[in-house]
MIMI-111224 format. One line per field, with one value per residue (C-alpha): residue in one letter; residue number from 1; y, x, z. Coordinates in nm, 4 decimals. Example, Ala and Ser with C-alpha at 12.3 -4.5 7.8 and 13.67 -1.06 7.14 Angstrom:
<tibas>
code (A_S)
pos (1_2)
py (-0.4500_-0.1060)
px (1.2300_1.3670)
pz (0.7800_0.7140)
</tibas>
This chain:
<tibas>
code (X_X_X_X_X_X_X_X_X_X_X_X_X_X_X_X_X_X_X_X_X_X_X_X_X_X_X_X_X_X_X_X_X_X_X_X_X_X_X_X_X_X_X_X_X_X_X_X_X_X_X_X_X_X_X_X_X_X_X_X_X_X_X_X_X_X_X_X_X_X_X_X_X_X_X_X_X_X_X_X_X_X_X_X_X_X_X_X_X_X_X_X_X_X_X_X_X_X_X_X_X_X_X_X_X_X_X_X_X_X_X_X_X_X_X_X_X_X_X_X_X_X_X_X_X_X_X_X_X_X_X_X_X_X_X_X_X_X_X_X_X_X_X_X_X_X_X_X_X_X_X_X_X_X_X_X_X_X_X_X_X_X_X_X_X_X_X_X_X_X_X_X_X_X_X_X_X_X_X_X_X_X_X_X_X_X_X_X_X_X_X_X_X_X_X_X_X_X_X_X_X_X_X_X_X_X_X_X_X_X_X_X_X_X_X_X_X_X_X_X_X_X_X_X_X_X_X_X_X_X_X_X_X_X_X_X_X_X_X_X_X_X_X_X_X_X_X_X_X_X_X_X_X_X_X_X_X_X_X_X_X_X_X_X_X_X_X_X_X_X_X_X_X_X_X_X_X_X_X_X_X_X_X_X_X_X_X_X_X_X_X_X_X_X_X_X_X_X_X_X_X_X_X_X_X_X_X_X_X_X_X_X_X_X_X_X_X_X_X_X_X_X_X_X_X_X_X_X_X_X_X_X_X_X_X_X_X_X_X_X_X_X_X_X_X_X_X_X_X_X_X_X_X_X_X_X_X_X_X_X_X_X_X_X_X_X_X_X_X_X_X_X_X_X_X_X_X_X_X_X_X_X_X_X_X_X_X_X_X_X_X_X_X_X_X_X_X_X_X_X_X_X_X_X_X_X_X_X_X_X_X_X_X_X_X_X_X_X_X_X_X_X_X_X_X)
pos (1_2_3_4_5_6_7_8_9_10_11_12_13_14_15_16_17_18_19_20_21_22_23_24_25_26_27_28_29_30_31_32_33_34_35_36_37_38_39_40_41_42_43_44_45_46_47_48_49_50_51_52_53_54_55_56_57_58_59_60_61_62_63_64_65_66_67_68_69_70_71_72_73_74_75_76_77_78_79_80_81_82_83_84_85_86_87_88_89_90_91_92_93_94_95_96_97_98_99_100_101_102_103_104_105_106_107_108_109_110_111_112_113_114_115_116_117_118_119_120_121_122_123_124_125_126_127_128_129_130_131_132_133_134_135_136_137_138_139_140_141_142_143_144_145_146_147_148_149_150_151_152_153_154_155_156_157_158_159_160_161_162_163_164_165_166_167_168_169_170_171_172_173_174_175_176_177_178_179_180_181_182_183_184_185_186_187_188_189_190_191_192_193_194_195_196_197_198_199_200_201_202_203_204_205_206_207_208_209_210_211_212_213_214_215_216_217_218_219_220_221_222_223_224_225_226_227_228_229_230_231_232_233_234_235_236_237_238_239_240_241_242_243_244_245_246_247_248_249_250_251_252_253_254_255_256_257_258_259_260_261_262_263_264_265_266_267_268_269_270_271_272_273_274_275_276_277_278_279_280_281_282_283_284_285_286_287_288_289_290_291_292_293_294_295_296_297_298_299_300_301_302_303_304_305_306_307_308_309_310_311_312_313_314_315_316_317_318_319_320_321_322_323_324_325_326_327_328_329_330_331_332_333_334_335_336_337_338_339_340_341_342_343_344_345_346_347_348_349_350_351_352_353_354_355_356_357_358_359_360_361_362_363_364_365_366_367_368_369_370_371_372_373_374_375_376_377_378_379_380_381_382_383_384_385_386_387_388_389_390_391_392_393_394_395_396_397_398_399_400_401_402_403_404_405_406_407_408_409_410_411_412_413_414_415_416_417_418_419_420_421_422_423_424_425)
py (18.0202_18.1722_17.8800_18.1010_18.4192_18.3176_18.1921_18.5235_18.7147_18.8835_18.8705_19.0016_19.2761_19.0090_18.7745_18.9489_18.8398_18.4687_18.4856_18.5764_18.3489_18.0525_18.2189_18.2034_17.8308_17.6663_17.8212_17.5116_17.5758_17.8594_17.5664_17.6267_17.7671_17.9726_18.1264_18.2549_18.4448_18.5818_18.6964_18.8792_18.9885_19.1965_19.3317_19.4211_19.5634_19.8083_19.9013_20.0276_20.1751_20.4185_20.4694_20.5571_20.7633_21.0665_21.1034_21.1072_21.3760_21.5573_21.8387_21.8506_21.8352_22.0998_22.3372_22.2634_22.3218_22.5971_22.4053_22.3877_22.0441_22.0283_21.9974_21.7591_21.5224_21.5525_21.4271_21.1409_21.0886_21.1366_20.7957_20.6141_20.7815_20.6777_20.3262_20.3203_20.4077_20.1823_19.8971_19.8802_19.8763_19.5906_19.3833_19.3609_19.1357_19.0899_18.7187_18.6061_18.6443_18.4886_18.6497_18.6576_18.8621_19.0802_19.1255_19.2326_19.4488_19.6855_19.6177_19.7853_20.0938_20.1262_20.1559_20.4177_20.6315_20.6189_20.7509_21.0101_21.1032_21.1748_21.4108_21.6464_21.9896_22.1747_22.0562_22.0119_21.7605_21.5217_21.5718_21.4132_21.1572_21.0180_20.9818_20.7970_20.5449_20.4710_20.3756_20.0614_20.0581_19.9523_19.6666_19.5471_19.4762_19.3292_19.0562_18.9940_18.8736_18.7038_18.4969_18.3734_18.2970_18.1160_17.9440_17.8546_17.6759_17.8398_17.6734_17.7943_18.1010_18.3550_18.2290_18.2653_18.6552_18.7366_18.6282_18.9055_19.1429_19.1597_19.3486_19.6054_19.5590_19.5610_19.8689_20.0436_19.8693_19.9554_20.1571_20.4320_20.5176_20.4706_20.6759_20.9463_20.8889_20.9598_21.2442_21.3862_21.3617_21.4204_21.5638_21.3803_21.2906_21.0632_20.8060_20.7268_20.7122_20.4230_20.2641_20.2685_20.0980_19.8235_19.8574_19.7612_19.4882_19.3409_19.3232_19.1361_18.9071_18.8046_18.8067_18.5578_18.3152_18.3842_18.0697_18.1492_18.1605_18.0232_17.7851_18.0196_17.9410_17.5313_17.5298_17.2448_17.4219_17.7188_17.9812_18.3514_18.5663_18.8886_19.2111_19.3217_19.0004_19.0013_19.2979_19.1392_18.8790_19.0808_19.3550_19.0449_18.8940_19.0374_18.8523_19.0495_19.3838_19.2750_19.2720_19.5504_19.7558_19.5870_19.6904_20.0579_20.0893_19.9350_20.1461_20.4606_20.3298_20.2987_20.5759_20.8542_20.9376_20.7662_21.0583_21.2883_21.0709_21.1948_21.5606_21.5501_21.3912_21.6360_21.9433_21.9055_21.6103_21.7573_21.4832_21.5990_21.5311_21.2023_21.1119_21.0365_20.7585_20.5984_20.5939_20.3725_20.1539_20.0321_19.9660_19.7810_19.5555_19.4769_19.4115_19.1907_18.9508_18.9458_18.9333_18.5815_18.5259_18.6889_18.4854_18.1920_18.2764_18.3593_17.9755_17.8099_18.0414_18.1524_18.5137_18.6673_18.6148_18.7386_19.0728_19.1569_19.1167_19.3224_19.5635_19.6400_19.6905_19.9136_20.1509_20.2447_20.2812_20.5542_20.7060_20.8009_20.8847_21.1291_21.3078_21.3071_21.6020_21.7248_21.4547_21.2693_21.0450_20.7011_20.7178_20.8556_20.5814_20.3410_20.4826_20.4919_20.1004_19.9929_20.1561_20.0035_19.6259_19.6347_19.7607_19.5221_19.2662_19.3092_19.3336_18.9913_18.8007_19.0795_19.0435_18.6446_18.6750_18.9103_18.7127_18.4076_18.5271_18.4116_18.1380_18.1432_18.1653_18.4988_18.6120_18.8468_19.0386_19.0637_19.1278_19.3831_19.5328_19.5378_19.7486_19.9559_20.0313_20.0178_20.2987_20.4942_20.4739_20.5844_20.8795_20.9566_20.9121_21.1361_21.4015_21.3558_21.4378_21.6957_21.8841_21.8690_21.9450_22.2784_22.4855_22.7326_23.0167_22.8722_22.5630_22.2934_22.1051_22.1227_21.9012_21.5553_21.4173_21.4584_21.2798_20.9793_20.9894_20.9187_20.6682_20.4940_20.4773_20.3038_20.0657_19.9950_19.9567_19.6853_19.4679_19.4075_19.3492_19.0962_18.8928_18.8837_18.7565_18.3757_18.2064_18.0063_17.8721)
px (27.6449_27.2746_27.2235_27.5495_27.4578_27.0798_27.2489_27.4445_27.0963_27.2797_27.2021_27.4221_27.2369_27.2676_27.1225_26.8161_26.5936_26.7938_26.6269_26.2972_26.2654_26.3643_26.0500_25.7745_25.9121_25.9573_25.6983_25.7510_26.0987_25.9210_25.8672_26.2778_26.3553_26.6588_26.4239_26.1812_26.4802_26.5796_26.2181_26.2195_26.5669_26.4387_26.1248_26.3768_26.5907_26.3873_26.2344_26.5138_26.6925_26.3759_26.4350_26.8237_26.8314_26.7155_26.9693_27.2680_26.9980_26.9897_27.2088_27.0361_26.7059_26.7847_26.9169_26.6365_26.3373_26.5027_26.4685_26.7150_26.8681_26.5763_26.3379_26.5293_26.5017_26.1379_26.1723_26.3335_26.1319_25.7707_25.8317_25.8964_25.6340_25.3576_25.5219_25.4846_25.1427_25.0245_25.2867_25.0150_24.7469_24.8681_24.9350_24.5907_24.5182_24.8088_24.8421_24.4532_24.5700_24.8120_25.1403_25.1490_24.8415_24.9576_25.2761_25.1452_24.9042_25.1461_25.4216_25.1197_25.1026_25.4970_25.5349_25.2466_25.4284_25.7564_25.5920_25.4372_25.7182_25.8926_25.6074_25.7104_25.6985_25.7497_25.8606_25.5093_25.4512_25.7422_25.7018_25.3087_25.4318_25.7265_25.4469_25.2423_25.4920_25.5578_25.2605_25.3318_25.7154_25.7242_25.4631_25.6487_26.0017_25.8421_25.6305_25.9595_26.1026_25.7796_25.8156_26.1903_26.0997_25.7957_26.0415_26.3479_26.3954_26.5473_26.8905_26.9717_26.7988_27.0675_27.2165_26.9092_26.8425_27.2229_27.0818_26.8066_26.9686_27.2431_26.9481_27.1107_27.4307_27.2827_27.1364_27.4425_27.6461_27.4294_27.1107_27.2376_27.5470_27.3026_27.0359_27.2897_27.4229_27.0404_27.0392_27.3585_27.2298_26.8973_26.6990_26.6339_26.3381_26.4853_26.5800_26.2158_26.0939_26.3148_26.2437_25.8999_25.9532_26.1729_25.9181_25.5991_25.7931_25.8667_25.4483_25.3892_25.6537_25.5536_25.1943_25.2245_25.4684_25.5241_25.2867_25.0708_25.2292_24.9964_25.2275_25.0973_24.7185_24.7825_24.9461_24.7679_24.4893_24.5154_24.2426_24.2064_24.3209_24.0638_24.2440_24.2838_24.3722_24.6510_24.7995_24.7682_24.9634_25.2518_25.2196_25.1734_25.4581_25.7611_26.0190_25.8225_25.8386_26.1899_26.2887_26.0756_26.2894_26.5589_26.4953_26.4352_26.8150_26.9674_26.7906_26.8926_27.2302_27.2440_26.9669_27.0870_27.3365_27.2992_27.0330_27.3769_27.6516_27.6327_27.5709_27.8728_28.0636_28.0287_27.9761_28.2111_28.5184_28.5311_28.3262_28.2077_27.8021_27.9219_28.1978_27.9227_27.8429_28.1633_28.0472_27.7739_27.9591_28.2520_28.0336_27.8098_28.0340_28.2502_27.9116_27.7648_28.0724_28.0495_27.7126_27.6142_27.9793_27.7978_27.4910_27.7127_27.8889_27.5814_27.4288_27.7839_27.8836_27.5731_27.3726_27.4224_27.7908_27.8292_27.6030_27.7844_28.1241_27.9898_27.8480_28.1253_28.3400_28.0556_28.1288_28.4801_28.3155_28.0541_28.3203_28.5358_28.2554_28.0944_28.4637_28.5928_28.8115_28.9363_29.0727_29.1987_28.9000_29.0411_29.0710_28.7154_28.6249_28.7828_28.5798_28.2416_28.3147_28.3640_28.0488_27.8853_28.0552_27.9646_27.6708_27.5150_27.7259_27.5198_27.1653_27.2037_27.1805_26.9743_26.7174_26.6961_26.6937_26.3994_26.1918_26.2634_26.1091_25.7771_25.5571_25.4623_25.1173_25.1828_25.5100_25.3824_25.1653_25.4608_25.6974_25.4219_25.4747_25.8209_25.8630_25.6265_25.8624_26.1637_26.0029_25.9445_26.3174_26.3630_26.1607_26.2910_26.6649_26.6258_26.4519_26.7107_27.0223_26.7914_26.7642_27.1216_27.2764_27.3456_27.5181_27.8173_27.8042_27.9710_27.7074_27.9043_27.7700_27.8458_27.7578_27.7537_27.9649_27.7120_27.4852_27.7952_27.7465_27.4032_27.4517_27.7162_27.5096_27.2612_27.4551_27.6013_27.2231_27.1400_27.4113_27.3036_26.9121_27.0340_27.1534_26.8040_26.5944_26.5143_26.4249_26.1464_26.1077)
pz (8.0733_8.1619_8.4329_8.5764_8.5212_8.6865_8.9977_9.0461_9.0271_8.7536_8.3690_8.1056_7.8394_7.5435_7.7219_7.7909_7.4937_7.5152_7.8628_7.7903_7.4990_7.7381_7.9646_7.6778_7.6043_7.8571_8.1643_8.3315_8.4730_8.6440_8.9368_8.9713_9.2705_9.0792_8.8219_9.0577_9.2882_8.9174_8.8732_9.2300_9.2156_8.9159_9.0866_9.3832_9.1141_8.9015_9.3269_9.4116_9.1413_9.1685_9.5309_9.4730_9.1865_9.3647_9.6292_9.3383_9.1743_9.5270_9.3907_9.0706_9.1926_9.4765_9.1724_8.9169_9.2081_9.4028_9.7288_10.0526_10.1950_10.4555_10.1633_9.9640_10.2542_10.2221_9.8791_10.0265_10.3304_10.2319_9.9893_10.3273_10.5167_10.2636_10.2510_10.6176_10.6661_10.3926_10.5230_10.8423_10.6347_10.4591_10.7003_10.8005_10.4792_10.2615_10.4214_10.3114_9.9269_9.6933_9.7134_9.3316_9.3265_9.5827_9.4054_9.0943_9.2455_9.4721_9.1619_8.9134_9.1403_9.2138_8.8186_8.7656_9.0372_8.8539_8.5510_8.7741_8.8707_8.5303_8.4973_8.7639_8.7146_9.0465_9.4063_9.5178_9.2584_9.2792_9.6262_9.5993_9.2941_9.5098_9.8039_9.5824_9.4813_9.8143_9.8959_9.6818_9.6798_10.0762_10.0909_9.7418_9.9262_10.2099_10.0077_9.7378_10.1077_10.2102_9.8932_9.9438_10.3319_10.2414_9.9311_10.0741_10.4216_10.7195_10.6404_10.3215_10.3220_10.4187_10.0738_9.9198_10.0636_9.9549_9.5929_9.6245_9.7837_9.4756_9.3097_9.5446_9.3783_8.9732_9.0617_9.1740_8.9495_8.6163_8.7566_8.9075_8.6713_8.3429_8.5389_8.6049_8.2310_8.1159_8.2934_8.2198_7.8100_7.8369_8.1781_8.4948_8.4020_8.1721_8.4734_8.5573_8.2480_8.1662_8.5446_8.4400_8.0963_8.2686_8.5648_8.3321_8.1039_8.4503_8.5255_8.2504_8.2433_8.6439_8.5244_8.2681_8.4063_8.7454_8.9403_9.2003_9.5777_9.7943_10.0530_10.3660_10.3023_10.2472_10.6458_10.8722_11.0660_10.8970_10.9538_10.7732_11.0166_11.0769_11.0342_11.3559_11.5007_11.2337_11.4204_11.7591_11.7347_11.6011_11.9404_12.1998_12.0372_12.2591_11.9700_11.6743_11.8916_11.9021_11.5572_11.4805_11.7235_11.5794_11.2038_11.3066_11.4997_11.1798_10.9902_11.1314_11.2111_10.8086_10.6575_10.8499_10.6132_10.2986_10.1577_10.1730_10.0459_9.7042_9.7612_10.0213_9.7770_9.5168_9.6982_9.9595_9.8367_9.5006_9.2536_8.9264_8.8396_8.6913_8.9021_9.1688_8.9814_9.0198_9.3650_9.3172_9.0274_9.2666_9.5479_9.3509_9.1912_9.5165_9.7157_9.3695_9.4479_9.8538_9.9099_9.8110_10.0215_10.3026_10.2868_10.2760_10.5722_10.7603_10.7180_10.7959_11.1060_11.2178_11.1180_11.4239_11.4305_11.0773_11.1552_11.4343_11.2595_10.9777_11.1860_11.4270_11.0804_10.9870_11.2703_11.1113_10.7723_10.9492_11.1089_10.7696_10.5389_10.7437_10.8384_10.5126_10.4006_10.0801_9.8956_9.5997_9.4628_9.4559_9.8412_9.8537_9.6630_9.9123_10.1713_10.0195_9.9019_10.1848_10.3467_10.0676_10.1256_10.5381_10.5219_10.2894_10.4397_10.7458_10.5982_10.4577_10.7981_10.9260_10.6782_10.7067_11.1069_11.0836_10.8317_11.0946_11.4084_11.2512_11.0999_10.7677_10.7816_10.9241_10.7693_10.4922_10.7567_10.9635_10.6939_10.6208_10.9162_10.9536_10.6493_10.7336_11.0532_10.7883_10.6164_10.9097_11.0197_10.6552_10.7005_11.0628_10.9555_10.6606_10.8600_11.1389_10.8392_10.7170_11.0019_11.1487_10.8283_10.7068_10.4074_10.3964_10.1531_9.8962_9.8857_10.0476_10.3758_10.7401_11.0609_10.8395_11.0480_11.3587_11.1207_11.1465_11.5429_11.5111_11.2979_11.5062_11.8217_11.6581_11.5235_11.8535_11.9663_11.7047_11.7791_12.0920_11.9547_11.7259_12.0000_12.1749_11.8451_11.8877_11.5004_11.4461_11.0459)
</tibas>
């Protein structure tokens, strides 16, 4: 029943200390390929359930620190700013070290940011404390992906990224709901205090029985690449220019409006503090099921065939969220699913493209980079909603659904990129 539950990327709560007992016994299975996508599906979990809990908190937050929309997508944004700036940074060296290392070094930080931020007292300081886990947040997604590229070969690795990218799922399946349920009986503090507890169990289990990752380094011929020439052969590479362009239209064809889904939802569609949640519990579970399917799909049919079906069902998805009157909350619920289900749905053969346009002596620098540009199209998209949105008197928001246009022209824009990528490994 576990060897089930550890190929869904998905592990029951009473099988928890079942699983970590198995760990302390038997550190050899750590060699399995299955056990190590568990162990990063976790670090990608506990990552983003940090990153997501603020925008269902955006009301919340905007009530406790007296701040306007505009400044609550600063909240959002500066996390991806600092996770840009130190994504180039890192990209310099990250591929001269073990990957473990590396990974335990940025996942150290991310989880003495989360605490940070549970400390928060005023704007100014969550603002600084969500900057500072950023700067360790970004590079961490980009070497969990490093990892499974470097891992699992080009032909079964869209399966393999649909595994991780569940973590996606778990988290709005259980860690958003339970992090709005903290919340809701304590403070909101409460949700990053218990990130950071999951977040620092999580260090020490990789530390003691994750092995070390060093593939890239063992490559025939392979010489340390000196910082700057690291970044050189990403900007004379015209197919890495291309799926950095690439990342940053699907990123703002998809970040534009998710920093105002649940404030929309509940200021403007009629949801209750905790009825968000449901938001992020039936879009979890219906993506948990279809994104392995996805990944499947991807390495029978072909990932740019599957991302451009996904996407083009995407637009329709954009369309409804953002123009969405008044109405009863099952058929919001429909809407914001299926958002969830084709926008994920997409990501999975965009994400295995993008770590394919490059060798793998090389891949963690570009991957490196490539977040670093995700992160900026974070920060740009959020600025973008933040600026065109506005509030009525009575609290509730106008102009989203210019945020939707937006968001459908660049959408439009990556499926045409995707077509131009060529894959290498």
């Amino acid at each position: 029943m576990l060897r089930g539950f550890l190929f869904l990327g998905i592990l029951p709560y009473e099988h928890i200390p079942y699983f970590f007992v198995l760990l302390y016994s038997y550190t050899p299975l750590m060699k399995n390929e299955r056990i190590i996508l568990f162990l990063l599906a976790i670090t990608q979990f506990t990552h983003i359930v940090d990153f997501m809990i603020v925008m269902p908190l955006g009301a919340q937050l905007m009530g406790i620190f007296d701040i306007t929309p505009t400044q609550f997508s600063w909240i959002v944004s500066v996390y991806a700013l600092a996770a840009f700036v130190v994504g180039l940074l890192g990209a310099m060296i990250i591929d001269r070290y073990d990957r473990k290392s590396a990974l335990l070094f940025c996942y150290f930080g991310f989880t003495i940011g989360t605490f940070a931020c549970s400390f928060a007292s005023n704007f100014v300081f969550f603002l600084l404390a969500r900057a500072f886990t950023g700067l360790f947040g970004g590079i961490l997604s980009a070497l969990v992906l490093a990892i499974v590229a470097d891992m699992v070969p080009l032909e079964r690795r869209g399966k393999a990224m649909g595994l991780i990218m569940t973590a996606f799922s778990v988290a709005s399946v259980v860690g958003v709901p339970v992090g709005l349920w903290l919340a809701a009986i304590f403070n909101w503090r409460a949700p990053f205090v218990t990130v950071g507890i999951l977040a620092a169990l999580m260090f020490f289990t990789l530390w003691r029985f994750m092995p070390s990752m060093t593939k890239h380094l063992e490559t025939e011929g392979y010489v340390a690449t000196k910082p700057l020439e690291a970044l050189n052969k990403i900007w004379s590479d015209n197919n890495q220019l291309r799926a950095l362009l690439f990342t940053v239209t699907l990123m703002l064809g998809h970040f534009t409006i998710i920093p105002f889904i649940a404030p929309y939802m509940e200021l403007n569609v009629g949801f209750t503090n905790f009825q968000v949640s449901y938001i992020y519990l039936f879009g979890g579970l219906l993506t948990a099921f279809l994104l392995p399917l996805a990944g499947r799909l991807s390495d029978k049919h072909g990932h740019v065939i599957i991302f451009t079906i996904s996407s083009v069902l995407a637009l329709f998805s954009l369309f409804a969220i953002t123009n969405l009157p008044v109405v009863p909350i099952w058929v919001a619920l429909i809407v914001t699913s299926s958002y969830f289900v084709v926008s994920s749905g997409r990501n999975v053969p965009a994400t295995t493209m993008v770590t394919s346009v490059v060798h793998p002596e090389n891949r963690a620098s570009f991957m490196s980079i490539r977040s670093s540009f995700n992160e900026l199209a974070l920060f740009v998209g959020s600025l973008i909603a933040g600026m065109i949105i506005d509030e009525r008197s009575d609290g509730s928001l106008i102009h989203y659904e210019r945020v939707g246009y937006v968001a459908i022209v660049m959408s439009v824009l990556a499926i045409f990129l995707a077509r131009r990528l060529r894959l290498k490994a």
